[in-house]
Every structure is written in structure tokens, then in C-alpha cells.
N, C-alpha and C positions, 0 to 999 in steps of 0.2 A: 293296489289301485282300487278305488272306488270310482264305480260308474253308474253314473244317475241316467236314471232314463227318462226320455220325454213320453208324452200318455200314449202317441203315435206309437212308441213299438211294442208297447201291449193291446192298442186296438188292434193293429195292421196286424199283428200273430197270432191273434184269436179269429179274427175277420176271414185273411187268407192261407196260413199255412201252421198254426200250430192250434188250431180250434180244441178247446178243453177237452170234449165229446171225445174227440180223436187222438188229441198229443199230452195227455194227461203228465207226462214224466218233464214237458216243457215248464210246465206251471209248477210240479214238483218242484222241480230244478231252481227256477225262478227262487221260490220261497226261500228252499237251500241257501242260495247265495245270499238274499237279503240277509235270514238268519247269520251268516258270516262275515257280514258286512262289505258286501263286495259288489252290491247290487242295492241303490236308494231310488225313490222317488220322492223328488219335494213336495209340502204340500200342493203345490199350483199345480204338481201334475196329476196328483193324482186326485182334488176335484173334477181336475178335466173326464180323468176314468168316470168317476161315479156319475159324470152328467150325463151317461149314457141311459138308455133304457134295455137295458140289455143283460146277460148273464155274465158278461166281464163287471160290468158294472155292480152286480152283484158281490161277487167274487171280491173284490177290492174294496167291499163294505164290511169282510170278516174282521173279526177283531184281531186273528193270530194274523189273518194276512200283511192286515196294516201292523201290526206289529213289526213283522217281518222285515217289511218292504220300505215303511217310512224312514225318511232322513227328519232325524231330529235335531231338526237345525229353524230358525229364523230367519228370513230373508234379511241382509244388508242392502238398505235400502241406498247406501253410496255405492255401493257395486252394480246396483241393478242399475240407478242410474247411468254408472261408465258404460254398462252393455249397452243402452239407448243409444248414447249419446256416441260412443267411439265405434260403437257395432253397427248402427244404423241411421242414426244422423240427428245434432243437437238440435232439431228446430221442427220435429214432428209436429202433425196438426192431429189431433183431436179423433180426426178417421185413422190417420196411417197408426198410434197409439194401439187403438183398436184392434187393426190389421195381426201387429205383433203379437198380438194378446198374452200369453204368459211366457213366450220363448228368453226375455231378458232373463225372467227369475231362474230358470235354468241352467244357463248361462253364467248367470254372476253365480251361483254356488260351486259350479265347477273354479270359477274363478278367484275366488275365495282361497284353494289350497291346489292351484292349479298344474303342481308337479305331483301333486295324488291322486288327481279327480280326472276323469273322461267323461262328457256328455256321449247320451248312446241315441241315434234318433233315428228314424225312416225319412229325414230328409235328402235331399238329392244337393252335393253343389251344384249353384247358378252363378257363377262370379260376376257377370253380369249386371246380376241381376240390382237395383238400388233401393236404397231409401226403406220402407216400411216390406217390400217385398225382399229383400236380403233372407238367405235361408241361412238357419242354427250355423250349419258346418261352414260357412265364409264368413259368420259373425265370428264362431270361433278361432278362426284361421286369423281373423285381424286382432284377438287379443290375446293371441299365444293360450288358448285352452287345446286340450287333446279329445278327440270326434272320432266319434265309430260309428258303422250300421249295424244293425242288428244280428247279422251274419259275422259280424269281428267281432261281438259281444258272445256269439257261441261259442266262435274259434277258440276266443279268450281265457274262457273261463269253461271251456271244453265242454260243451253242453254233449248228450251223445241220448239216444233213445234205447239204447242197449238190443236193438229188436235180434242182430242175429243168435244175440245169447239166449234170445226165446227158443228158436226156431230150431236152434241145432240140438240135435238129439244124445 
């Protein structure tokens, strides 16, 4: 299974709970996986990263990172399409476009080989929710793609910080 992440779950794990400084073996880890091809970022997301001013954004400007981490893939601009139009609605204006900003492209590449691929995001479902403000996981859920948060991305792919193995003597 390949699981493309949106930029949200490398800010939000840097921001709140796996900061570099501190969770060193998360970003290890991270690498690992891309390295195995079990962890992409398209490019849309990961402009998103660099548009930061910040030490992630740094970080995601390495050359072996993107190496790692990139999905080396081009958007289908007919798929990104269907995610508009089936995921969010054929007849956006101009602002709600906007609103969405890169989450289709995301989207349509899991959808692309969608019994191999999972979107991994820090979204929350809103079913509710319509039109231009629809979150990732109920776009997904309307085109048969598979969604995780970031906590089922560790389960997943068994992220672990090893700390008792330091600690025990």
C-alpha cells in the first residue's frame, strides 16, 4: 500500500507532537518509508511544505529528502477533474476553487490506483459539511479511495520510537 500524505500531517507532527528537535526517529522513520516506497508526497504537497518559513520547510528542501519522499508521478488532469466535480461539486466559483486549494490533486492520485493507494491527512470528517468546504476523508469516501489519520499511518506502517530499549539497562 502506498500512502500519500497531505502537507498537513508533516506540519501538524512537527508543530504539535513529533517536532524534529524532539522526535528525531519520527522523521527517520518517515524517510525509511518513502525510501520503500510506502510513504509519497505529490508534488502539490509538498510546495505546500516548502511554503513554510520554517525548519520543516527546510527539511523538505533536502535533496535526499525529496528524493525519499516525492511521488514521481504527474497529475491527471481528468482525475483531478472527477475529484472537483464528483467530490465537491461541478459548478464551483472562482473563490470555493480557491478554498479547495490542492486537496483534489491528492485525491485524484490516490485515485488513479485506488486499491494501492491511501490518502493520509490531519483532516477530521464533516459529512455535513458542502460544496468547496467538504473535507479530504468524505471526498474520499464519495469516490471509493482509502483515508487514514496520521495515528493509522503509524499503526500502519508501525512507526515506534524504541525509547524503552534505551532506557533498560
Amino acid at each position: 500500500m502506498l500512502h500519500l500524505l497531505d502537507a498537513n500531517v508533516l506540519i501538524t507532527a512537527n508543530r504539535l507532537y513529533y517536532q524534529q528537535d524532539r522526535v528525531p526517529e519520527f522523521w527517520e522513520w518517515l524517510l525509511h518509508c518513502g525510501q520503500n516506497d510506502e510513504v509519497k508526497l505529490p508534488v502539490e504537497m509538498i510546495e505546500e511544505v516548502r511554503q513554510g518559513n520554517d525548519t520543516l520547510a527546510e527539511w523538505m528542501s533536502d535533496r535526499d529528502h525529496l528524493t525519499a519522499l516525492s511521488l514521481d508521478e504527474e497529475a491527471d488532469v481528468a482525475l483531478v477533474q472527477t475529484v472537483v466535480t464528483r467530490g465537491y461539486a461541478s459548478d464551483l466559483t472562482d473563490e470555493e476553487i480557491e478554498i479547495i486549494g490542492r486537496d483534489p490533486f491528492l485525491v485524484s492520485y490516490a485515485l488513479r490506483d485506488h486499491k494501492n493507494r491511501c490518502v493520509v491527512t490531519t483532516e477530521v470528517s464533516k459529512p455535513r459539511r458542502i460544496r468547496a468546504n467538504k473535507r479530504i476523508p468524505d471526498v474520499c469516501e464519495l469516490l471509493g479511495v482509502r483515508w487514514m489519520d496520521s495515528f493509522g499511518l503509524t499503526r500502519a506502517l508501525n512507526f515506534s520510537t524504541s525509547w524503552r530499549a534505551r532506557i533498560t539497562p
